[in-house]
N, CA, C and O atoms as a Tinker XYZ file with bonds, in Angstrom:
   292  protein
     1  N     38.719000   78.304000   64.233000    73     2
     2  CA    38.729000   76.908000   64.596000    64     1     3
     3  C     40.170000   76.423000   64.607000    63     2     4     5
     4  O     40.819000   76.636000   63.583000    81     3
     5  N     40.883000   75.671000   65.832000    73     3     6
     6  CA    41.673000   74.867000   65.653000    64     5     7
     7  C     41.616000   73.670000   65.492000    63     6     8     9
     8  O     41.005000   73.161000   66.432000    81     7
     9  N     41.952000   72.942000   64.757000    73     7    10
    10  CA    42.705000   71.831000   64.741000    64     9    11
    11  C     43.749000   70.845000   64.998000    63    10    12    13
    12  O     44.794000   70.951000   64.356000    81    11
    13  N     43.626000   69.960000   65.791000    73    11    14
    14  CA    44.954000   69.309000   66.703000    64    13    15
    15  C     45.084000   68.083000   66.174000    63    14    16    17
    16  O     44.001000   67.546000   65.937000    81    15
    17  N     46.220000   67.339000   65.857000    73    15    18
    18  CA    46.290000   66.023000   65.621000    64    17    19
    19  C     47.310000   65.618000   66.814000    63    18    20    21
    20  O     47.883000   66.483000   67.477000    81    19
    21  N     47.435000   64.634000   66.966000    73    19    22
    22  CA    48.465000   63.735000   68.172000    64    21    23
    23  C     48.711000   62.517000   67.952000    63    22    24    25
    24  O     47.841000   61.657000   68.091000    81    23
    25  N     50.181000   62.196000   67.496000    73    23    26
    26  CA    50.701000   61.096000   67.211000    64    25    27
    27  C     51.307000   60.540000   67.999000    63    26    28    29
    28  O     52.131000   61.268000   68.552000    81    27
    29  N     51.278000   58.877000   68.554000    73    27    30
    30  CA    52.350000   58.591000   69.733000    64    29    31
    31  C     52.898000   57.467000   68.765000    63    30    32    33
    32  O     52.488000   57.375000   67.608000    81    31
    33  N     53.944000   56.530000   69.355000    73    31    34
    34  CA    54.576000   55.912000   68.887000    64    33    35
    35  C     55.413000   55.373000   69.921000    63    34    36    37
    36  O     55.786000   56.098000   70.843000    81    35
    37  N     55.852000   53.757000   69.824000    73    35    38
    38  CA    57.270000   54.104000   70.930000    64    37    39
    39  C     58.122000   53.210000   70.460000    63    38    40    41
    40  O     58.584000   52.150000   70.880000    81    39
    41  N     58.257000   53.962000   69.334000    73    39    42
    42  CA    59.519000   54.548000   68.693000    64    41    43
    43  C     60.452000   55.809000   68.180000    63    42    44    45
    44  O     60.060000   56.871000   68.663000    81    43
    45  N     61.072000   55.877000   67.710000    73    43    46
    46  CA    61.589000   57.084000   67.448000    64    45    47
    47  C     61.176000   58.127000   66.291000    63    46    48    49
    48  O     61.554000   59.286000   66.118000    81    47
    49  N     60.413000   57.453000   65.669000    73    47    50
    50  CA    60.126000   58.106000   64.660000    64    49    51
    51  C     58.603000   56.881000   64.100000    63    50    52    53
    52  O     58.410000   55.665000   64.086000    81    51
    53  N     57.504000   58.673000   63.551000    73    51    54
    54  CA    56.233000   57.661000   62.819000    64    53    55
    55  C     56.278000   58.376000   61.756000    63    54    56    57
    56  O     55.981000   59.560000   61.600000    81    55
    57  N     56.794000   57.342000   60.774000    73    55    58
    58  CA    56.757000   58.269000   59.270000    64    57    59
    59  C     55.930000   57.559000   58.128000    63    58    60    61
    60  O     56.443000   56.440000   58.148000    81    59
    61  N     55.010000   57.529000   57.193000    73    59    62
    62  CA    54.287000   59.503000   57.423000    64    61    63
    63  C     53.387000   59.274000   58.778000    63    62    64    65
    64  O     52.798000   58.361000   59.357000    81    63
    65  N     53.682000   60.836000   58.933000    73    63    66
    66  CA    52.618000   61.343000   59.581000    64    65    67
    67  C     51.656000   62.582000   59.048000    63    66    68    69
    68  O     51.954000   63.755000   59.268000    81    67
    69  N     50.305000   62.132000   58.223000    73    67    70
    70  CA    49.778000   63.103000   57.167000    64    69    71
    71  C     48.852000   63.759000   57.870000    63    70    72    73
    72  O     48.405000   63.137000   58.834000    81    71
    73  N     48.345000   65.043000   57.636000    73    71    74
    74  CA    47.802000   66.034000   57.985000    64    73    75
    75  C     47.095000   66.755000   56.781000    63    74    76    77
    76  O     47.627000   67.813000   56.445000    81    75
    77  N     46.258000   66.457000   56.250000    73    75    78
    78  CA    45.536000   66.983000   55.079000    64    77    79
    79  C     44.415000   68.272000   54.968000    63    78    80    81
    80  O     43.348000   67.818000   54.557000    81    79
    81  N     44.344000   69.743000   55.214000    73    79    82
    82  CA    45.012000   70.110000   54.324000    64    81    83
    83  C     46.210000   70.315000   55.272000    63    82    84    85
    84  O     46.036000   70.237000   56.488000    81    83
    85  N     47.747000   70.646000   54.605000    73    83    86
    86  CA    49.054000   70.913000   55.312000    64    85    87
    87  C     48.486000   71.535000   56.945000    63    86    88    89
    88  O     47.503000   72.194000   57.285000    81    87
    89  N     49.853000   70.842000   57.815000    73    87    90
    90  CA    49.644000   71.576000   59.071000    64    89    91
    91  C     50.028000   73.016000   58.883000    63    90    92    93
    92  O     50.628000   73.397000   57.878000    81    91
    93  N     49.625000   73.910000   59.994000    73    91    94
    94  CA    50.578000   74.963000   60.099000    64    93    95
    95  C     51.690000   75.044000   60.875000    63    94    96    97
    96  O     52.603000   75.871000   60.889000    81    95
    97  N     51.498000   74.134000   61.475000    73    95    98
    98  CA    53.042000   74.007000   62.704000    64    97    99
    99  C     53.154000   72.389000   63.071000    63    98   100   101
   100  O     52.558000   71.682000   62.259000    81    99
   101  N     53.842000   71.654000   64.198000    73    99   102
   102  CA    53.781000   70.812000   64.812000    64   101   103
   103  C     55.204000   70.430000   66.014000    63   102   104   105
   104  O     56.414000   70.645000   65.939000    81   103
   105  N     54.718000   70.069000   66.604000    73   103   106
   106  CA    55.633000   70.303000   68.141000    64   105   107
   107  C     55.936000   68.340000   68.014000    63   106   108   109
   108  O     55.230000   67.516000   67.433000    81   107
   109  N     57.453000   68.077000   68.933000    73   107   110
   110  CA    57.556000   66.812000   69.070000    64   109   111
   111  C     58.329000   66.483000   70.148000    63   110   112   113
   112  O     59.529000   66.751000   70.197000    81   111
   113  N     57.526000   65.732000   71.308000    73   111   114
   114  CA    58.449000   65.492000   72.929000    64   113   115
   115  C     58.824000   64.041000   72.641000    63   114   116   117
   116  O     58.291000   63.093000   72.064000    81   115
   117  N     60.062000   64.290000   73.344000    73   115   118
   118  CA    60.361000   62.290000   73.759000    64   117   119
   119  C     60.283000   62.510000   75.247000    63   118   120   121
   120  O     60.645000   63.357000   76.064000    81   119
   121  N     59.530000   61.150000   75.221000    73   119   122
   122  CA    59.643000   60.531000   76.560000    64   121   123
   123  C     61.318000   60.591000   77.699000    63   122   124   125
   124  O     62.475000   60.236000   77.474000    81   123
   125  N     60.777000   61.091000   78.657000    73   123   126
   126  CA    62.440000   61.335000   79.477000    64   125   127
   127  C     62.604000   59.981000   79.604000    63   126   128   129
   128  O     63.750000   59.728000   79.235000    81   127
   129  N     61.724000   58.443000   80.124000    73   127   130
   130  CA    62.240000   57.521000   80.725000    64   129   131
   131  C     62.164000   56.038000   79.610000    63   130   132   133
   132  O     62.263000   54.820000   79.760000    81   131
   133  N     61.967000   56.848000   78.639000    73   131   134
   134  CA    61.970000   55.472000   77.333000    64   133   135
   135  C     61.934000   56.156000   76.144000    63   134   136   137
   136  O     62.013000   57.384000   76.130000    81   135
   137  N     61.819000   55.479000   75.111000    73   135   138
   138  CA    61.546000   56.173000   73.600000    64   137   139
   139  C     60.943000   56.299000   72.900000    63   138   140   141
   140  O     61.193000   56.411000   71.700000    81   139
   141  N     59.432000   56.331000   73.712000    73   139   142
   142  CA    58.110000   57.018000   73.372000    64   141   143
   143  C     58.682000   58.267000   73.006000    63   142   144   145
   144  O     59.632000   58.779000   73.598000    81   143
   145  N     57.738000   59.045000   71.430000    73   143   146
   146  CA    57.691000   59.859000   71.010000    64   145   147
   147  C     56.462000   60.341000   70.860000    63   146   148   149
   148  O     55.475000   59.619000   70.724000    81   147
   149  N     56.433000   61.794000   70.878000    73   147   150
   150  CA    54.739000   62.197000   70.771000    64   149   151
   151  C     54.784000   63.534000   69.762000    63   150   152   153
   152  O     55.367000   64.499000   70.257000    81   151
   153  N     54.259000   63.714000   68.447000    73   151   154
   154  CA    53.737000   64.951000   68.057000    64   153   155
   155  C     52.774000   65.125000   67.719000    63   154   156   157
   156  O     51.980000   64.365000   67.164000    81   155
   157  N     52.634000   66.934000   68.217000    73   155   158
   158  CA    51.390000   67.339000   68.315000    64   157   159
   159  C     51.049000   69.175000   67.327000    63   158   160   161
   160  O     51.297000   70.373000   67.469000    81   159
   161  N     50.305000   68.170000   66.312000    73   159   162
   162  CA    50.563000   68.945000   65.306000    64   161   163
   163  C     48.865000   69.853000   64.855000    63   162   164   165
   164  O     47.712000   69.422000   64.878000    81   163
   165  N     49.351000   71.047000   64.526000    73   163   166
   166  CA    48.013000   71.864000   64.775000    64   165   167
   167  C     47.670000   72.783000   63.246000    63   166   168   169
   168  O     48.588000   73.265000   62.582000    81   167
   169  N     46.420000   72.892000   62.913000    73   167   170
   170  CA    46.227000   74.051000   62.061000    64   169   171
   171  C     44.795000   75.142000   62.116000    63   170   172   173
   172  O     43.594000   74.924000   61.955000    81   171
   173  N     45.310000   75.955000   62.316000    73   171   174
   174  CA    44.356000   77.272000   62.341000    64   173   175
   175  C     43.445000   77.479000   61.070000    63   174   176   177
   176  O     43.832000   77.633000   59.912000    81   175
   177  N     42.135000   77.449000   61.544000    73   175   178
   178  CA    40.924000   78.298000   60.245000    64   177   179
   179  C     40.885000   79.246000   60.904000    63   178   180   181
   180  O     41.026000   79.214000   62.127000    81   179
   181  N     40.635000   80.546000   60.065000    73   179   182
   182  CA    40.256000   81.570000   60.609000    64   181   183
   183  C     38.591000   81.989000   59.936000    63   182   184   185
   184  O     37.928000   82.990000   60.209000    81   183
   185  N     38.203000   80.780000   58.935000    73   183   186
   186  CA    36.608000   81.351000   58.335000    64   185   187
   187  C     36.335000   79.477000   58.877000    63   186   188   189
   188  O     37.192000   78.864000   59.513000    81   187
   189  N     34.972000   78.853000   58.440000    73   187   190
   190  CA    34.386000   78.003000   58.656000    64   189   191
   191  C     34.829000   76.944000   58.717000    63   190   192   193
   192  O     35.837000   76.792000   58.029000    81   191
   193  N     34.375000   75.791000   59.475000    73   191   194
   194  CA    35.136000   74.153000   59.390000    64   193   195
   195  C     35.445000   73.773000   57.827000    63   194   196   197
   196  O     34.923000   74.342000   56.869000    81   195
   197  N     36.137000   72.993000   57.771000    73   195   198
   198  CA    36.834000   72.007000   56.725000    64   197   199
   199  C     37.103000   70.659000   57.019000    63   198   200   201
   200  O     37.277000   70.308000   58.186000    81   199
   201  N     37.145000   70.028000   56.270000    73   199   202
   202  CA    37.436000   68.326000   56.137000    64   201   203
   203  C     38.716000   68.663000   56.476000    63   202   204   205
   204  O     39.378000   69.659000   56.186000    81   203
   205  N     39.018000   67.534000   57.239000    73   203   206
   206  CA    40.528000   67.499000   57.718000    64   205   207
   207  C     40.720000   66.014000   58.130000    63   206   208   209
   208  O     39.992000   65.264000   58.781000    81   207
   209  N     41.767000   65.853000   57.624000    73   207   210
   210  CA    42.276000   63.956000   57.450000    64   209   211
   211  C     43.626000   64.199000   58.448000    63   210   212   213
   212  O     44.133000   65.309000   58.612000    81   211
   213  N     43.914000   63.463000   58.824000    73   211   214
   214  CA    44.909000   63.003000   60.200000    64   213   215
   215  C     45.174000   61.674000   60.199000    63   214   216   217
   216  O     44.198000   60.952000   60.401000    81   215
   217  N     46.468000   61.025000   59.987000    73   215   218
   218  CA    46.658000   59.650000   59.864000    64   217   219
   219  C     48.378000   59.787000   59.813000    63   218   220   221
   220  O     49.147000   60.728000   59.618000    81   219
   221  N     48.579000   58.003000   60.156000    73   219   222
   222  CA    49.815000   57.676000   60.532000    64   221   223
   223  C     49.800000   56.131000   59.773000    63   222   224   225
   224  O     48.835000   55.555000   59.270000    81   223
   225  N     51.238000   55.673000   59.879000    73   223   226
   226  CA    51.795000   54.103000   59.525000    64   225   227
   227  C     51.593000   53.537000   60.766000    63   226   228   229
   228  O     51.880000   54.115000   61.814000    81   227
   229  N     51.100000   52.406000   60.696000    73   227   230
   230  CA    51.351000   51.530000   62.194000    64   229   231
   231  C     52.496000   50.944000   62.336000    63   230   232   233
   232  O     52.986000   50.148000   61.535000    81   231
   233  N     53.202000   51.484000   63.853000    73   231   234
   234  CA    54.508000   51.278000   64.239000    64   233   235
   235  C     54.751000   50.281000   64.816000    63   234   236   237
   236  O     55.888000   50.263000   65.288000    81   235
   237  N     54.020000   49.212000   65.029000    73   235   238
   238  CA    54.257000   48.469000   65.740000    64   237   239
   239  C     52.821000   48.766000   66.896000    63   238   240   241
   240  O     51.682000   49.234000   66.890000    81   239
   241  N     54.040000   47.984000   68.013000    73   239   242
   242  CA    53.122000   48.397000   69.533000    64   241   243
   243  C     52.691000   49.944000   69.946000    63   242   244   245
   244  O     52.899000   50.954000   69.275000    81   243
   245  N     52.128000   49.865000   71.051000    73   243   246
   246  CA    52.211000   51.490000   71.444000    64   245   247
   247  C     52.086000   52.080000   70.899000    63   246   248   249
   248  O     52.886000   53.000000   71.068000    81   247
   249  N     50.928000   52.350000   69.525000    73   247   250
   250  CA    50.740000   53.124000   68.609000    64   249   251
   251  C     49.295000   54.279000   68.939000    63   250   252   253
   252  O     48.323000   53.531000   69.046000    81   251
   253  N     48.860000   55.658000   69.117000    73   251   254
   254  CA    48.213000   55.961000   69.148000    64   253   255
   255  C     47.620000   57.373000   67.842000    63   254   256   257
   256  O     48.522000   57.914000   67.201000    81   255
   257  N     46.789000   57.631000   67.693000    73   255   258
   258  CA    46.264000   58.687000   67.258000    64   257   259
   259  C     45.180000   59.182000   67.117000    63   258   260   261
   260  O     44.327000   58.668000   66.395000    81   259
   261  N     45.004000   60.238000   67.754000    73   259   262
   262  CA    43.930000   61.236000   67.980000    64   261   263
   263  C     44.334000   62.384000   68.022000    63   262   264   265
   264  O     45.386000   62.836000   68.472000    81   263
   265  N     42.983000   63.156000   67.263000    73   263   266
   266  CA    42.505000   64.114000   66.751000    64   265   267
   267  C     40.907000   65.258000   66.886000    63   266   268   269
   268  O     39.742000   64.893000   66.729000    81   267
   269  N     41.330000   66.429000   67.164000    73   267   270
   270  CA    39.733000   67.038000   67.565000    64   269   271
   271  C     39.925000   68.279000   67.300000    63   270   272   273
   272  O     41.027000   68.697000   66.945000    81   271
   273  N     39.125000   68.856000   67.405000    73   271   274
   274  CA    38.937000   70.353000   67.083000    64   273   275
   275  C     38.223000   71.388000   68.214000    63   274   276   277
   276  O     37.435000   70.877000   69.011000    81   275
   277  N     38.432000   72.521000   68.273000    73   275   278
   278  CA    37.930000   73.621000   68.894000    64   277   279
   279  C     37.782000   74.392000   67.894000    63   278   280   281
   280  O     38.306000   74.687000   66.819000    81   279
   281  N     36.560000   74.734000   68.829000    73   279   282
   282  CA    35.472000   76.389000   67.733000    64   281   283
   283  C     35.159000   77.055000   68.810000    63   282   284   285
   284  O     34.414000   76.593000   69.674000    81   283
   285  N     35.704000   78.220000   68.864000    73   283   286
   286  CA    35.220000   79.429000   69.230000    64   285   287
   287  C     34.642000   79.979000   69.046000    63   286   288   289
   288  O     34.845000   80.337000   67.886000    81   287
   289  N     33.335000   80.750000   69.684000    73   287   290
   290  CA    32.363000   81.133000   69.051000    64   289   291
   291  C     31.960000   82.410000   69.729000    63   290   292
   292  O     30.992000   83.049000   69.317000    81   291
């Protein structure tokens, strides 16, 4: 099973950005034509689903977050 979280912001930075249990990685683009920021942060099960929490500070405007999962089967 993966796990994906996706944080936007448009600002430069959304701090915290929590991921419960720890991510295993996470990737972060800026916007080429403003200073929207986006990361997209992921963690691998390799045995059965788990509770998994995903959350952010509200930045203001332009704030998004979502989160989902894939199972392979």
């Amino acid at each position: 099973m993966i796990v994906l979280g996706c944080y936007v912001a448009a600002i430069n930075a959304v701090n915290p950005r929590t991921f419960n249990p720890a991510k295993d990685g996470e990737i972060q683009a800026t916007a080429v034509d403003g200073p929207e920021d986006l990361w997209l942060a992921y963690k691998i099960y390799n045995s059965s689903p788990a509770d998994v929490s995903i959350d952010m500070d509200d930045e203001g405007l332009f704030n998004a977050l979502v989160s989902c999962y894939i199972q392979c089967t």
